[in-house]
C-alpha positions in Angstrom: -21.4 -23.1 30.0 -20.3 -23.5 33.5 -21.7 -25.6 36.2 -23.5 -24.2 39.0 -21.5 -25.2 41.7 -23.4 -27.8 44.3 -23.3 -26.1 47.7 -23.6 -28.4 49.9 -22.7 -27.6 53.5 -24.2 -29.2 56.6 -25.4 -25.8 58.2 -27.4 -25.0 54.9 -28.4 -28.5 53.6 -31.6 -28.8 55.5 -32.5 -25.7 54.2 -32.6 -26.8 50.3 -35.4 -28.4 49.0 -35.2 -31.9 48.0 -35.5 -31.2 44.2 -32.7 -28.5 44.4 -29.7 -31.1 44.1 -31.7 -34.6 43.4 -29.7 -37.7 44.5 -29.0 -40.5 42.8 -29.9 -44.0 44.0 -26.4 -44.4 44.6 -26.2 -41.7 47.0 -24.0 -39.4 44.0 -25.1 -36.3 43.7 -27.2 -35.3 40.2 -25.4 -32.5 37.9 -27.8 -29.9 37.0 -30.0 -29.9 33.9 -28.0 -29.1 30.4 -24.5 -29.2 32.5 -22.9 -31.4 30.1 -21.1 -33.2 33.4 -22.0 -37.1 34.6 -24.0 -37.3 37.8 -21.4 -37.3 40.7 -19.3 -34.8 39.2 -18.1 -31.3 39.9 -15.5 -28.6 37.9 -14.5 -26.4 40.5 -12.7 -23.6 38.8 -9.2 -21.1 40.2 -10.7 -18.0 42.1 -13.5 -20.7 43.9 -15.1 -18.2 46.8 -14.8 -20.8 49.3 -11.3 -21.5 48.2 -11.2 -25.2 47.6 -8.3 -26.4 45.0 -9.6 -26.4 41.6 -10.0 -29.6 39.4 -13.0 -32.4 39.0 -14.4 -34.3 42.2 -16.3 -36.5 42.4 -18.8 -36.2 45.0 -21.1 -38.1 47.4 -23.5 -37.6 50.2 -22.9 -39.4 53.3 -24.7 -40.5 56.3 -23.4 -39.2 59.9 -24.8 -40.5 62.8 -24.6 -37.3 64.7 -24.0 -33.3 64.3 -27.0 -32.1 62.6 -30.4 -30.5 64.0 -30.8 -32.0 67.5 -27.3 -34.0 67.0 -29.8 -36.1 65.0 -28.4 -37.9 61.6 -27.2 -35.5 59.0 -25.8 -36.0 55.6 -22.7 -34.0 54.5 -20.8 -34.7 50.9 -17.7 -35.9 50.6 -15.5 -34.5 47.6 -12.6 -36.7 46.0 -9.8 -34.8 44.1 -9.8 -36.6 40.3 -7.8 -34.1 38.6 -6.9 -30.5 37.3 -9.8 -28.5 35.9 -11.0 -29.9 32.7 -13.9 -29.9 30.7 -15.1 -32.3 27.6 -16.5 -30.1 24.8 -16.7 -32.2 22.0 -16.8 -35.6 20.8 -14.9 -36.6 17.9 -14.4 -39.1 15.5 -12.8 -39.4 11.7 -14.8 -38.9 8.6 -15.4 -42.8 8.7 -17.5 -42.8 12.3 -14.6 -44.6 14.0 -11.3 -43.4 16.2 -14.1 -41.8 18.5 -12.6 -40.0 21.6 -13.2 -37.2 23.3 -12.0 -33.2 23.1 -10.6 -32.2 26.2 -9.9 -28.5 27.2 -7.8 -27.4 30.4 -5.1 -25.0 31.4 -1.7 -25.6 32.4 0.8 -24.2 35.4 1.1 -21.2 33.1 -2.4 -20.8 32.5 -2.0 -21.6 28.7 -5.2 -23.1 27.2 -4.5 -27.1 25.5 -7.3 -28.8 23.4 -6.5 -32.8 23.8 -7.8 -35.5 22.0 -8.7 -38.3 23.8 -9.1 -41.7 21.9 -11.9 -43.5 23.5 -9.6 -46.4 23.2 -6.7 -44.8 25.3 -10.0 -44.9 27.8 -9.6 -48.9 28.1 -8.0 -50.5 30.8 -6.0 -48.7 33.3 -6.3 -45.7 30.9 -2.1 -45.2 31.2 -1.9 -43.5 28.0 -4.5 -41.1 28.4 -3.3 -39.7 31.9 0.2 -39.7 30.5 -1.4 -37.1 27.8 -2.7 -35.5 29.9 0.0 -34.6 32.1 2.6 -34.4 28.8 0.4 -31.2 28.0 0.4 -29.7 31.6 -2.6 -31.5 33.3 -3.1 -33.5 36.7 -4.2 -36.1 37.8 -4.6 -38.1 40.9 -2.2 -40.8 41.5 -5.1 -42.8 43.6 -6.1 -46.0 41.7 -9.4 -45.7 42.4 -9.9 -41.8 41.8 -8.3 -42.6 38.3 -11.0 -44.6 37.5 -13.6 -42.2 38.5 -11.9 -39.3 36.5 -12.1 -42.1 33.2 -15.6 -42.6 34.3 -15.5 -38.7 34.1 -14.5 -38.3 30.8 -16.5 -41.2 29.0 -19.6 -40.5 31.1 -19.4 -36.6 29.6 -21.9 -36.0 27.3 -20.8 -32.3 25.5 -23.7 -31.6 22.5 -20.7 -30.3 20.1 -19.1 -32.6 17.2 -16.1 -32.4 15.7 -14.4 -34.6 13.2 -10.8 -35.4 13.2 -8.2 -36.3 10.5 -4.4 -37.0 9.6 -4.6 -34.6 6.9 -4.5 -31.1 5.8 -6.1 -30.3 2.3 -10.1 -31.3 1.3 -12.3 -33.2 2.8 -15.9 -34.5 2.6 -18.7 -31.8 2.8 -16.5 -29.3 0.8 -14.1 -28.7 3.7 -10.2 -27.8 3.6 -8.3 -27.7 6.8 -4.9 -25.8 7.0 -3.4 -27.7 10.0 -3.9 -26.1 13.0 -4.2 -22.9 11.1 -7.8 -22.9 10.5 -11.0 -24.9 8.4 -13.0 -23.5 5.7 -16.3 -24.7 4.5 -19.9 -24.2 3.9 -21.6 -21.7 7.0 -22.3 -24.0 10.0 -20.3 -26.4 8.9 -19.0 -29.0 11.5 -15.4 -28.3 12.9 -12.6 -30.7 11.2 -9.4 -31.2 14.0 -6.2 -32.1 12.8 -4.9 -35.3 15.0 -1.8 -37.5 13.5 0.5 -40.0 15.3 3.6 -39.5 14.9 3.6 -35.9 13.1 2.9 -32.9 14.4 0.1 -30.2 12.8 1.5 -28.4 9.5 2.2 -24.7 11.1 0.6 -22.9 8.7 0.0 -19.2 9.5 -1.7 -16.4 8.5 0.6 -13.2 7.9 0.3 -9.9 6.2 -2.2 -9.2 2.9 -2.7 -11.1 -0.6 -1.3 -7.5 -1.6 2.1 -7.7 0.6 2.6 -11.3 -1.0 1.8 -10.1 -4.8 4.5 -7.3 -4.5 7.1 -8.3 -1.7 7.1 -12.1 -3.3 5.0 -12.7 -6.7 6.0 -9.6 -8.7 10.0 -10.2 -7.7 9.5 -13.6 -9.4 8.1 -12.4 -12.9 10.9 -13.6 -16.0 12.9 -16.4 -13.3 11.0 -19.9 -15.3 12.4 -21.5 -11.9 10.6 -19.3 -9.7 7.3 -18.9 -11.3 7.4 -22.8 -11.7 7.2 -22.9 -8.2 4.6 -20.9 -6.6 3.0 -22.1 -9.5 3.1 -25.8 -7.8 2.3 -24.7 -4.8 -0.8 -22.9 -6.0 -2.2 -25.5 -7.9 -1.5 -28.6 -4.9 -4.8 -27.3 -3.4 -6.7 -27.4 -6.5 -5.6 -30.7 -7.6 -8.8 -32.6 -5.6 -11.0 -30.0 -7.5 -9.3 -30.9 -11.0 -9.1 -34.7 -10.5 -5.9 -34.5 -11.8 -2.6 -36.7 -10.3 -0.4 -35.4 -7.9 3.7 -35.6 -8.3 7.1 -34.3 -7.4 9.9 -32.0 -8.8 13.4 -32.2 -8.3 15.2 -29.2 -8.3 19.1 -30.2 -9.1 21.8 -27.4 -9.4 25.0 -27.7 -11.8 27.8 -29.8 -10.4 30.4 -26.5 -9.9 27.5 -24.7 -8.1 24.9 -27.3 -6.7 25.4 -25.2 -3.0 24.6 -21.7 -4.4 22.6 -21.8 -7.0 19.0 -20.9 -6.0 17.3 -24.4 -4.8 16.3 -23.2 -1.0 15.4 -19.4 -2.4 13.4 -21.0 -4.6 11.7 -23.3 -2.1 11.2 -20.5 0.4 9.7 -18.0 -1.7 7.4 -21.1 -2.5 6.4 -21.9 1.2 5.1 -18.2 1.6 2.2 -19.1 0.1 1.7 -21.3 3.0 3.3 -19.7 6.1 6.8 -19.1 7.9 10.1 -20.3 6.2 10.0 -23.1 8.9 7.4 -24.4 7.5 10.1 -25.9 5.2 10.8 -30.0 6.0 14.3 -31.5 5.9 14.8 -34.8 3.7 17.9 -35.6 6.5 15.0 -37.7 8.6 14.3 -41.3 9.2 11.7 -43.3 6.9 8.9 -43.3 9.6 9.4 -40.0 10.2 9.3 -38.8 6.8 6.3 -41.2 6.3 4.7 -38.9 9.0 5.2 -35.5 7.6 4.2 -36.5 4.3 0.8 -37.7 5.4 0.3 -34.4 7.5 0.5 -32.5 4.5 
């Protein structure tokens, strides 16, 4: 999936055929076939042999008047630093065919991997809000006016062959999909990959631990003859199946006695519910703002 990288130097371009690294009527140089990158444009990646600082340039051939064969006219390309290594590998948009924008993959400082979702309309204008994305989740990039609007040209001008949908919501979706967060989708085999985005909220952290087994004996069998426990996970098991049922969705309150409403079982209760769905953290407060609360409900 990687670019070959455009060697251009001026004591090997008159060696290269013409048709090795076509140009442009604009004088940009052409990506090569199936690259997935915009004519003009080049990923140079950490460990680059020739030891040039990684990120996307943009590139362009120019005319000298003298230093090649003969100190005749030459042409020699002139790189422009847009930002840190990134690549587009997907574009995405909701289940509707609108919020389109584009996935973006890159490593920060530390060399940890972030997938970003770009909206295409975070793309319009001076683009503010998608550099400040960017650089929120460890990115770079230039602070040049005009290189900023090469590396937007960069990203809109990408054309990756890989779709993705995106949605605000965990739980089924069309085509017989169900998306656990940031956890992981299932559906049909070669199903099209569903990614969580949400304003406001961040991803459900559901996780994966242990066996079905572990859970029946360290969890399910402990709750066998407690109503208030089996009521529980029995909610929790039956939220996912509610699309599948058609039936209503709802809410319980769990109250304890007045002399003992601290101690008498309501977080147990709720914790050996969220098992079924991951880590005790998992767990959301009701001490929270309206908007906020509004956003964590929608998540789930």
């Amino acid at each position: 999936n990687l670019t070959p990288r455009l060697q251009w130097r001026p004591a090997t371009i008159k060696a290269k055929p013409p048709a090795a690294e076509p140009v442009g009527a604009a004088g940009k140089l052409k990506a090569a076939p199936g690259a997935g990158l915009p004519d003009g444009y080049e990923i140079i990646e950490p460990g680059d042999p020739a030891r040039r600082e990684p990120g996307v340039y943009f590139c362009q051939l120019k005319n000298r008047r003298e230093g090649g064969p003969d100190n005749g006219p030459h042409q020699t390309v002139e790189r422009l630093w847009l930002s840190s290594p990134m690549r587009v590998t997907a574009e995405v948009r909701d289940h509707g065919g609108t919020e389109w924008g584009k996935l973006v993959e890159f490593a920060d400082p530390d060399g940890t991997p972030h997938k970003v979702i770009l909206p295409r309309a975070m793309l319009a204008g001076s683009g503010e809000a998608a550099r400040a994305l960017v650089h929120a989740h460890g990115g770079e990039v230039s602070t040049a006016a005009e290189n900023q609007r090469r590396w937007k040209d960069f990203l809109l001008k990408s054309r990756p062959r890989q779709r993705a949908r995106i949605t605000s919501k965990s739980g089924w979706h069309p085509g017989g999909m169900f998306v656990l967060g940031n956890a992981r989708t299932f559906g049909p085999p070669g199903h099209e990959p569903v990614i969580f985005q949400a304003d406001g909220a961040e991803p459900p952290s559901f996780t994966i631990a242990g066996t079905l087994e572990d859970w029946q004996k360290h969890v399910g069998a402990l709750a066998v003859g407690n109503s208030r426990l089996e009521v529980c996970l029995s909610l929790a098991f039956a939220a996912p199946l509610l699309e599948l049922t058609g039936d209503e969705s709802g809410g319980f309150h769990l109250r304890g006695k007045e002399f003992a409403a601290s101690s008498s079982g309501k977080t147990t209760t709720e914790r050996a519910a969220v098992s079924i769905m991951g880590p005790p953290d998992l767990l959301k407060p009701w001490r929270t703002t309206a908007n906020a609360v509004e956003g964590v409900a929608e998540s789930f």
